[in-house]
N, C-alpha and C positions, 0 to 999 in steps of 0.2 A: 352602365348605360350602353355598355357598346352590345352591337346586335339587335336592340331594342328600337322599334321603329316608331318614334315621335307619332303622336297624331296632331299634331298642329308643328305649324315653326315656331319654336320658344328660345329661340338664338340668345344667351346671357349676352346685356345690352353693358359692353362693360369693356369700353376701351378707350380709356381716359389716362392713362398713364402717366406720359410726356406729351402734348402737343406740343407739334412745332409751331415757333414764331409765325413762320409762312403761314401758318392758317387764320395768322390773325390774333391768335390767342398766347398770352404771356407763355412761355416754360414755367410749369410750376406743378410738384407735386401732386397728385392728385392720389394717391394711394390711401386706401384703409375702407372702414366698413359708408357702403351706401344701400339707401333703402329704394325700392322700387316704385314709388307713390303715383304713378300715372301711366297709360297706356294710350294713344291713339292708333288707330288705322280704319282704312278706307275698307280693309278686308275684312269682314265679320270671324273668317275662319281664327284670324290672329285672335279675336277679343275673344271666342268662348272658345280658347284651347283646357283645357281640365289641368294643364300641367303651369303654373304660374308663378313666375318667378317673386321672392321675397325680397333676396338682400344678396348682395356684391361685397366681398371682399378683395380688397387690389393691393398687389404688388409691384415694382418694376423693379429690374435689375439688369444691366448691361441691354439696355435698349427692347427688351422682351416686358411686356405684360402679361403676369398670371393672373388670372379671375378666378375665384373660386364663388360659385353661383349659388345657391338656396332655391329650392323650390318647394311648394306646396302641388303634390298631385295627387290628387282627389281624395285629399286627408292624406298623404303620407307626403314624409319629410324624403325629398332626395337633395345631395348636392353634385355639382360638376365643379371639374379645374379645367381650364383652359389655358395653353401658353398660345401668344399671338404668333402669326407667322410672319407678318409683314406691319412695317408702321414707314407710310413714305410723311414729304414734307406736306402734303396737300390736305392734311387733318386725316387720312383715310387710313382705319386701322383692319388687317385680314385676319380673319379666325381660321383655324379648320373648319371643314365643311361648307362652305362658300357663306362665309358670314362675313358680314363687313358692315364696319361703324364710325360712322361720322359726328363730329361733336359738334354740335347745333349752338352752344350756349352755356356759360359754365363759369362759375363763381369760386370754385374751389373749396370754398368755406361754407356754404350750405344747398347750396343744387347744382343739376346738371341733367342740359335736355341732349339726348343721344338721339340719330336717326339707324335705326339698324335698318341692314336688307339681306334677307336670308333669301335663298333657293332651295324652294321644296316642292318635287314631286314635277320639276320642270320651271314651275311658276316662281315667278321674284314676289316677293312679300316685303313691304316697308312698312316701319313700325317707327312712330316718335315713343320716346319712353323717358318719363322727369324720375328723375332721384334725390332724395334729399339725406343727408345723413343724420337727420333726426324726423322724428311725426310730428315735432311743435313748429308754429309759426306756419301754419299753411298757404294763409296772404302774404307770404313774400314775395320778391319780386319774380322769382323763378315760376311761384304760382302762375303768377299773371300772363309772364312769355309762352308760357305752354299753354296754357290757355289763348291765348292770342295766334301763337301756330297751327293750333286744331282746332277753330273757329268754322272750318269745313269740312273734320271729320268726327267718322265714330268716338268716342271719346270711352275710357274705363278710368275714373279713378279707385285706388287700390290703399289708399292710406288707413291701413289698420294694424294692429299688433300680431303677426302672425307668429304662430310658436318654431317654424323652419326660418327663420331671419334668426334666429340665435343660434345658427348651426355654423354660418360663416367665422374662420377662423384665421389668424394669419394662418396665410398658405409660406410654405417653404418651398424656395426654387429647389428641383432638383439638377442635383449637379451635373456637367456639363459631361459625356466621356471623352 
């Protein structure tokens, strides 16, 4: 992917690692596969980007989050890794590329609403995005909160079986030098 210049911001919505207490939300595990079942934003650019994220696979080890992202663009399967650069106490987690994600809501045990905000092309873009780590049970309550957040915005749900969500895989930290 590198050199490759995105046509939308598709920033992997995936930084749920460890939250800290301060943000309100328990310390608890969050690692392993999550699906990407919802998308809002106020930006149309965000909603028809052709490159759309599947499935999240998470890591954490010594304070670091690796993401390993799935996407579907436009019929081809790609994946990204990501390691975080920054995780302070205020829930706010830093990507490379000025990506940063806050964790809106999260159960740990089957959803999770992310706010990303990427910088593309000068412009902030903010993006709510629900994951659930399964397609069953849609009416959960996770449903409902995201739906309840995006009551004023463009909305995409994305809840289908795509064949790039079976690409994420544990990732392995690479070792430290």
């Amino acid at each position: 992917l590198a050199g490759r210049k995105p046509s939308a911001p598709s920033a992997p919505v995936v930084i749920l690692a460890l939250v800290p207490e301060a943000a309100g939300i328990p310390q608890l595990p969050i690692a392993g596969f999550w699906r990407e079942v919802g998308v809002a934003s106020s930006q149309n650019l965000v909603l028809k980007s052709p490159r759309r994220l599947e499935a999240l696979f998470l890591t954490s080890r010594e304070g670091e989050l690796t993401v390993k992202a799935a996407y579907n663009s436009s019929g081809s399967c790609e994946t990204e890794q990501i390691v975080s650069s920054e995780v302070n106490a205020s829930g706010k987690f830093v990507f490379p590329g000025r990506r940063e994600i806050h964790v809106i809501d999260i159960d740990y045990e089957q959803y999770a609403i992310l706010r990303v905000s990427h910088l593309w092309q000068g412009r902030e873009f903010h993006v709510l995005k629900y994951f659930t780590r399964s397609l069953e049970g849609e009416y959960e309550p996770g449903f409902w909160r995201f739906r309840e957040l995006t009551a004023d915005t463009g909305l995409y749900l994305v809840a289908r079986h795509g064949r790039c969500a079976k690409l994420p895989k544990e990732v392995r930290p690479q070792p430290k030098a």
